[in-house]
C-alpha positions in Angstrom: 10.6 -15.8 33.5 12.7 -19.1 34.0 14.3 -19.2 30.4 17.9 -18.8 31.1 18.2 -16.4 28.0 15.9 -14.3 27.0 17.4 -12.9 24.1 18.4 -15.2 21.3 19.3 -15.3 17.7 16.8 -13.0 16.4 15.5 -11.1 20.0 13.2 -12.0 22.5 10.8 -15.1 21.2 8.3 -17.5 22.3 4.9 -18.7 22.5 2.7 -15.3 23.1 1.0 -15.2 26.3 2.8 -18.1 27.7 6.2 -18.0 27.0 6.0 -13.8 25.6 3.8 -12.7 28.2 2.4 -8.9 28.8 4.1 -8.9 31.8 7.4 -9.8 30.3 6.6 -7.5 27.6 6.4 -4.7 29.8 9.5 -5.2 31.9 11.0 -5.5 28.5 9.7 -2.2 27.2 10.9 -1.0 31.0 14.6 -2.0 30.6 14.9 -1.0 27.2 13.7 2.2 27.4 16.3 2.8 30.8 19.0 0.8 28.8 19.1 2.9 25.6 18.3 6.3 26.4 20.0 9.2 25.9 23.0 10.5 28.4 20.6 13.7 28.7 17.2 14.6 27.8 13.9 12.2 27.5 14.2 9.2 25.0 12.1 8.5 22.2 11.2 4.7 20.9 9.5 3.7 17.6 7.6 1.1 18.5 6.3 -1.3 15.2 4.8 -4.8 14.8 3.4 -7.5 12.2 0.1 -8.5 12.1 -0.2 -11.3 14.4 -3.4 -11.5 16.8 -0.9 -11.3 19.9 0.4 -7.8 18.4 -2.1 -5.8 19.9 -1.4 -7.5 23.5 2.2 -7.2 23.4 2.1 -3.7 21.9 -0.2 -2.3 24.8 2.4 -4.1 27.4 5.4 -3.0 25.8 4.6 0.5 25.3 3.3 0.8 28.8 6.7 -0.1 30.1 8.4 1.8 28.1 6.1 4.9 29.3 6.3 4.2 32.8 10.4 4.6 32.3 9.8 8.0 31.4 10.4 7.5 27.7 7.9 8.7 24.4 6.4 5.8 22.1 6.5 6.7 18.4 3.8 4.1 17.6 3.9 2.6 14.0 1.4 0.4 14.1 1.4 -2.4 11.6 5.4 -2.1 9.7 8.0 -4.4 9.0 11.1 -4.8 10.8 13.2 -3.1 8.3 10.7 -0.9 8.1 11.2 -0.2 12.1 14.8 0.5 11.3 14.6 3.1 8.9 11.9 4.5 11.0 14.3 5.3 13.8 16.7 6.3 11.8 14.1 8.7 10.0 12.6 10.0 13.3 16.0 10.6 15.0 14.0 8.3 18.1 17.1 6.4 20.4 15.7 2.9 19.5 13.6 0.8 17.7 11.1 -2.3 18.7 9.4 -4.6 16.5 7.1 -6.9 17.9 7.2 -10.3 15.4 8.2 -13.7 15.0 9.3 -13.3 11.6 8.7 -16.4 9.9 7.2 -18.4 12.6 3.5 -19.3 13.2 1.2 -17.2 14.4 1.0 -19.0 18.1 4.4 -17.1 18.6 5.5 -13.7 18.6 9.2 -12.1 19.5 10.1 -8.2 20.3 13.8 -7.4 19.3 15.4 -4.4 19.0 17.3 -1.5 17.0 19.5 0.8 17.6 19.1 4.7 17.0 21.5 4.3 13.8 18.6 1.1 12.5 21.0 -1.9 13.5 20.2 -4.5 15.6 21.4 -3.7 19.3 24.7 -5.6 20.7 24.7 -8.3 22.7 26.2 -6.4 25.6 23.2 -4.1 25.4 20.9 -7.2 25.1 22.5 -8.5 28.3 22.3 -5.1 29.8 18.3 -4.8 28.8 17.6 -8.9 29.9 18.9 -8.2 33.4 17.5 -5.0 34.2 14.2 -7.2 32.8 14.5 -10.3 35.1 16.5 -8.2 38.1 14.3 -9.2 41.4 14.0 -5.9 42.2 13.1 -3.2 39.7 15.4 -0.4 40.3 14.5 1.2 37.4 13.2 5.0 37.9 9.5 5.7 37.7 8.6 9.1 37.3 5.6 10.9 37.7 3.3 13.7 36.3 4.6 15.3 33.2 7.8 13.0 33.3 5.7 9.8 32.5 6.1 9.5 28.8 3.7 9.3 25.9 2.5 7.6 23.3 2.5 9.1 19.7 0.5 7.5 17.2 2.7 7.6 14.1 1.0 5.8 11.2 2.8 8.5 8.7 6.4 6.3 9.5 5.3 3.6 7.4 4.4 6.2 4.3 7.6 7.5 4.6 9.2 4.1 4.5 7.4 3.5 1.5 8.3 6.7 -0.7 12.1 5.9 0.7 11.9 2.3 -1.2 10.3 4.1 -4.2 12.7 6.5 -4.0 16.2 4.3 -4.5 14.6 2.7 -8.4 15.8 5.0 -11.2 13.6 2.4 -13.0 10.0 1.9 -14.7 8.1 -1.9 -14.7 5.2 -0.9 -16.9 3.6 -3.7 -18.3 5.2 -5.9 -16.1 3.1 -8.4 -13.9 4.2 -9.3 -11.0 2.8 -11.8 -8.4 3.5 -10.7 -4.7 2.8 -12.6 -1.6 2.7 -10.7 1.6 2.2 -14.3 3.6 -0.3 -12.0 5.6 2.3 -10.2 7.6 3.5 -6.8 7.9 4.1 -5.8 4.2 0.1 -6.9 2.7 -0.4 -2.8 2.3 2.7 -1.5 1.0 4.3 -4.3 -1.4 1.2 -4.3 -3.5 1.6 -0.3 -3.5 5.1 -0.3 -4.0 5.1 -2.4 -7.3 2.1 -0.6 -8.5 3.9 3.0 -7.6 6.9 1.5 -10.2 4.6 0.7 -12.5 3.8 -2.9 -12.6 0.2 -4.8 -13.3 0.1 -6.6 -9.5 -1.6 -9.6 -8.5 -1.4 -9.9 -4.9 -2.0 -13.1 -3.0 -2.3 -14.2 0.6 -2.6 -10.1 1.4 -5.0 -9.8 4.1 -3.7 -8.9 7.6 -6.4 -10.5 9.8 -4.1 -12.0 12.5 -4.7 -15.4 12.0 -3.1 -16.7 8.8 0.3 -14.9 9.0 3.2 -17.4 7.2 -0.1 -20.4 6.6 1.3 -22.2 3.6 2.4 -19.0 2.1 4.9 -16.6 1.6 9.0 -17.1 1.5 9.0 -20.3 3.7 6.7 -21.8 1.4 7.7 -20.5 -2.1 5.5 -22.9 -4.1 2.3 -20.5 -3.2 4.1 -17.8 -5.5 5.9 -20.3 -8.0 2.2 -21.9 -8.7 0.5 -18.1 -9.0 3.1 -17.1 -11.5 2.1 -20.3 -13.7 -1.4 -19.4 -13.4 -1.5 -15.9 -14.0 1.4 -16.1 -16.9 3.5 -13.4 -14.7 7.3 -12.4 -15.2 8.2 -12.8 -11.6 7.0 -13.9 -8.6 7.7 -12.0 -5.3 7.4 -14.0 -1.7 8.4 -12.1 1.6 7.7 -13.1 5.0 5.4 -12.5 7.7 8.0 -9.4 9.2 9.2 -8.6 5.6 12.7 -8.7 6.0 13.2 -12.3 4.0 12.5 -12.6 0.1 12.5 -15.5 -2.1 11.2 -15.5 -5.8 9.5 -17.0 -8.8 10.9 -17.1 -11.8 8.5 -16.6 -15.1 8.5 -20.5 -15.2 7.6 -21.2 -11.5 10.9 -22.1 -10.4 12.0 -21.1 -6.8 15.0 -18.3 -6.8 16.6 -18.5 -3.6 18.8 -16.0 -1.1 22.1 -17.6 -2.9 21.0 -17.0 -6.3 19.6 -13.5 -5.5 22.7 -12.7 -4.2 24.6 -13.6 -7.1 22.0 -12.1 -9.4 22.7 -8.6 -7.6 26.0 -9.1 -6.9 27.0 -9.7 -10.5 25.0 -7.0 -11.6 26.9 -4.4 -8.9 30.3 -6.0 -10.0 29.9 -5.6 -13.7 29.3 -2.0 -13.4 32.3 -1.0 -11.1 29.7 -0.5 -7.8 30.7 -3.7 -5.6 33.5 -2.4 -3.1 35.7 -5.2 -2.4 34.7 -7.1 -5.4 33.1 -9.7 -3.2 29.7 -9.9 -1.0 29.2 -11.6 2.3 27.4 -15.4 2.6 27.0 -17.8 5.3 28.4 -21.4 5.4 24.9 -22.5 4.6 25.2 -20.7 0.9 25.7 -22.8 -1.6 29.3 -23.6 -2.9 27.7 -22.4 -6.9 28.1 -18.7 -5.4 32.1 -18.8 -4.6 32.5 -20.3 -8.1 30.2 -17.8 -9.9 32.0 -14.6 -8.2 35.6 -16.3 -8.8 35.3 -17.0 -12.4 33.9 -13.0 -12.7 37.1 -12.1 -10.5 35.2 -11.6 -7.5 35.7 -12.9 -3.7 32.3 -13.9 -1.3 33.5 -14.2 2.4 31.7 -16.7 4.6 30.4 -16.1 8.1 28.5 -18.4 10.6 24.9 -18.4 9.9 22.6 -15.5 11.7 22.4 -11.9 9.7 24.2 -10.8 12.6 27.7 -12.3 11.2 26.9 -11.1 7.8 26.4 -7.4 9.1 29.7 -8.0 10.9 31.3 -9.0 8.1 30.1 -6.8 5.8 31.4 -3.6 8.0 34.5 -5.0 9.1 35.4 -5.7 4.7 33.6 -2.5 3.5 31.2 -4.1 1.6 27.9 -3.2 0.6 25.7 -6.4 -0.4 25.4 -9.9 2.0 22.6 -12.4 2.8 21.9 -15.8 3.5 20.0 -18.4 1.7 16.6 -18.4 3.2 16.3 -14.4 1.2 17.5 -12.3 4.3 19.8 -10.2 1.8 21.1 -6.9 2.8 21.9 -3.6 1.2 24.4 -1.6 3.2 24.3 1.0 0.8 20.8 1.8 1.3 19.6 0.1 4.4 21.3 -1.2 8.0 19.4 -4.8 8.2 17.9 -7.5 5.6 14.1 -5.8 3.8 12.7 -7.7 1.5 11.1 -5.2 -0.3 14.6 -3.4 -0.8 15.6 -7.1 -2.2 12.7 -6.7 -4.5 13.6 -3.6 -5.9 17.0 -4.6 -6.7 16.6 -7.6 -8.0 13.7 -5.9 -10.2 16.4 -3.4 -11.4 18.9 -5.7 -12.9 16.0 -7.5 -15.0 14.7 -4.0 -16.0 18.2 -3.0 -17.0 19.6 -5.9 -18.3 15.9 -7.1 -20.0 16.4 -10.7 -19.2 13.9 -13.0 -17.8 14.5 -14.0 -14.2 15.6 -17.2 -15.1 18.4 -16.3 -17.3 19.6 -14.4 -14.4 18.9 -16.9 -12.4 21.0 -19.8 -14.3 24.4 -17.6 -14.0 24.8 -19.5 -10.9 25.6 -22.9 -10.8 23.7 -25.0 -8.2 25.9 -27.7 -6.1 23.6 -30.7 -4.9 22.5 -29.9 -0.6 20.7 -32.5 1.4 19.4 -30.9 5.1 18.5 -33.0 7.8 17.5 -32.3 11.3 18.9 -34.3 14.6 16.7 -33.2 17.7 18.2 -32.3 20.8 17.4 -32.1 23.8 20.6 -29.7 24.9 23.0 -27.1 23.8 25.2 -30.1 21.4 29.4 -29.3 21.1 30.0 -31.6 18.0 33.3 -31.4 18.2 33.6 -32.7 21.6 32.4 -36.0 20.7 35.2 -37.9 19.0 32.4 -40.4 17.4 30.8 -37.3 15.6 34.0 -36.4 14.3 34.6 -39.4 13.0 31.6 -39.6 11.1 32.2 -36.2 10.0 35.3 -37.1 8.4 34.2 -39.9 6.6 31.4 -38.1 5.2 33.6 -35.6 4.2 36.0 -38.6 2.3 33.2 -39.8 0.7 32.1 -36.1 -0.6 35.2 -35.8 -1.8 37.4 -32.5 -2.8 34.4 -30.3 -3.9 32.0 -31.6 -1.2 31.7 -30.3 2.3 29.8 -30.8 5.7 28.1 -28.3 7.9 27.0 -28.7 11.1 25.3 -26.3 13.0 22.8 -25.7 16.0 19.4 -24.1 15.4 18.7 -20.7 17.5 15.7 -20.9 17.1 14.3 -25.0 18.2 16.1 -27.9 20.0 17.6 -29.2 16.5 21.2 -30.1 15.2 21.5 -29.2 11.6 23.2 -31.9 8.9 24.0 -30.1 5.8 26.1 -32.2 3.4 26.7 -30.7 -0.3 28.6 -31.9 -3.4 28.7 -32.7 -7.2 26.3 -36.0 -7.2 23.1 -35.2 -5.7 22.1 -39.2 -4.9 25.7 -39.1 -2.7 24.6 -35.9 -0.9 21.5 -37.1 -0.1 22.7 -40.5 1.4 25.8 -39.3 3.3 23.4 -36.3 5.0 21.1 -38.6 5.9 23.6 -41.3 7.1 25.6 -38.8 9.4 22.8 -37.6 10.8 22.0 -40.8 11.6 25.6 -41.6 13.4 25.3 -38.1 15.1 22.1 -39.3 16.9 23.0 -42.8 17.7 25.8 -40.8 19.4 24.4 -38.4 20.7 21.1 -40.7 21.9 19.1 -38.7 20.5 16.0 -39.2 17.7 16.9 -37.9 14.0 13.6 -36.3 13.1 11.5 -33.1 12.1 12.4 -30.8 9.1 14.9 -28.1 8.5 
């Protein structure tokens, strides 16, 4: 109750029961259902979450508050955050609330939040909702008898999810195999069913939801689960999501790692070839590597670039009229057929263009040329300006010399832990690697900090 934000990049996260406590939870559930209901009549909340032991916990305390508002609970049960999204959207409910960490470890959990049309709520709202959580004294109504709201167990929403996603391929995979890896989260039931509903032979790995194991040395954070089950099971693609299913990285038929970027470009290609890419161009962060502005350009297409955060890509990808954005970690998004990144969606596009085209994932995959990146971490122990410190940009501008004309420095601040990031990229991958790790080490003599952990 002392964190001066609640809500950060990605909602409301922490360590459950300590940092995300039930009572937090249901203040949460309070506020949001009082901050996002309807001018007039009684609102209505799907409620959804991954499969994380502190799920059932945070559910129970979330719902409760959002009862005690005088609001219904459409409860999903186990779905993924895109999922969540279309589920509002599909149920006409005022907003949506997925309980989930996303990639993270199972000791922490997060609740954030949609929006009746499935997008992620404003910030103003998320002020609105944090201080109507956190206010002293709770002014929010609480109504009684047949005004209290109730819960509806709503299990069919994720079914319905699943025949929309089945729904958008005009495609077959038979014969096929495919290697998916659920990383034990919210998608180990339906990306399994969704392949084998196209058609492919499916070998699932790391697929059971017990609440323990949820992104353990699986799934899109760590690809080289998939890359090594593709090898050993002779499979045409390998498929990794995360533990909220709204990230996907893949495996190509020789157990090489396909990231967001190259996804992106894959797609992208794909849409521009055959007239469907409005704008010619797709949306990428300054993280994205430089291989994607040089693919698009040489095709005659444009990618703009936007902070890092799928927030700034949805942004940008309204405000241009375009359809198709991402980032490099595999949080892609399809404006055409959804409001926020799905993996699964990702799936089935990417899927399409090698069903269409009949080329091996890697042949796709090599289109895009791949610059040299070197990442480092500098730990913080404070919100860090880099450009107020003349010393860090000075070091900034001789790593950028040194990088030369088609080399270029990022730095940015995590949302998510106390860690500066040092991205340096450019044509010789032994230079990259010793100017990143070099500023970062000027940045933290600077700064007095310790240059340590991983990206």
């Amino acid at each position: 109750m002392s964190m001066p934000r609640l809500f950060g990049t990605d909602g409301v996260r922490g360590i459950a029961n300590l940092e995300l406590t039930g009572e937090l939870a249901y203040r949460l559930g309070r506020a949001a259902a009082h901050c996002l209901a309807p001018s007039s009549g009684r609102a209505r909340i799907v409620v959804g979450k991954d499969t994380r032991c502190s799920g059932d916990m945070l559910e129970a305390a979330l719902v409760a508050g959002i009862l005690s508002a005088g609001a219904d609970a459409l409860v999903a049960g186990v779905l993924s955050t895109p999922g969540v999204a279309f589920a509002t959207r599909k149920a006409r409910a005022d907003a949506g609330a997925v309980i989930s960490a996303s990639h993270n470890p199972v000791i922490d959990n997060g609740i954030k939040l949609f929006s009746r049309e499935g997008y992620k709520i404003s910030e103003v709202l998320e002020e609105a909702i944090e201080q109507a959580a956190l206010a002293t004294a709770d002014t929010i109504p609480r109504p009684t008898g047949t005004l209290v709201g109730r819960a509806h167990r709503a299990p069919e929403l994720a079914d319905m999810y699943l025949e929309r996603l089945v729904s958008t391929a005009d495609f077959r995979l038979d014969g096929m195999h495919v290697v998916v890896d659920p990383a034990h989260g919210a998608t180990c039931r339906l990306a399994p069913a969704l392949l084998e509903r196209l058609g492919a032979h499916v070998t699932a790995i790391h697929a059971s939801p017990d609440g323990a194991r949820i992104n353990v040395g699986c799934g899109s954070t760590n690809p080289q689960a998939v890359c090594r089950a593709v090898i050993e099971h002779q499979a045409a693609i390998g498929l990794a999501l995360d533990g909220d299913g709204d990230r996907l990285i893949a495996a190509d038929e020789h157990g090489r790692v396909v990231d967001g970027d190259q996804i992106l470009a894959i797609c992208g290609l794909h849409l521009l070839g055959q007239g469907r890419l409005p704008g010619r161009g797709i949306v990428a962060t300054v993280m994205s590597n430089l291989g994607l502005d040089h693919v698009f350009r040489a095709h005659g297409g444009r990618v703009v670039r936007t902070p890092v955060g799928d927030r700034h890509v949805l942004e940008a990808l309204l405000r241009e009229g375009m359809v198709l954005g991402g980032e490099q970690s595999g949080h892609v998004i399809f404006l055409d057929t959804g409001t926020t990144g799905d993996g699964l969606a990702t799936a089935v596009r990417l899927l399409e263009v090698m069903a269409m085209t009949g080329q091996p994932l890697s042949a796709l995959a090599s289109r895009m040329p791949r610059y040299p990146q070197a990442l480092v971490n500098v730990r913080v122990n404070r919100k860090v300006v880099p450009d107020e410190h003349p010393g860090v940009r000075q070091a900034v501008a001789e790593a950028r010399r040194r990088l030369g004309e088609q080399g270029r420095v990022v730095l940015r601040a995590s949302g998510t832990e106390p860690v500066l990031r040092v991205m340096a990229e450019g044509e010789d991958p032994e230079v990259v690697e010793k100017v990143a790790e070099e500023l970062a080490a000027a940045i933290a003599r600077e700064l007095e900090y310790d240059k340590g952990g991983d990206p």
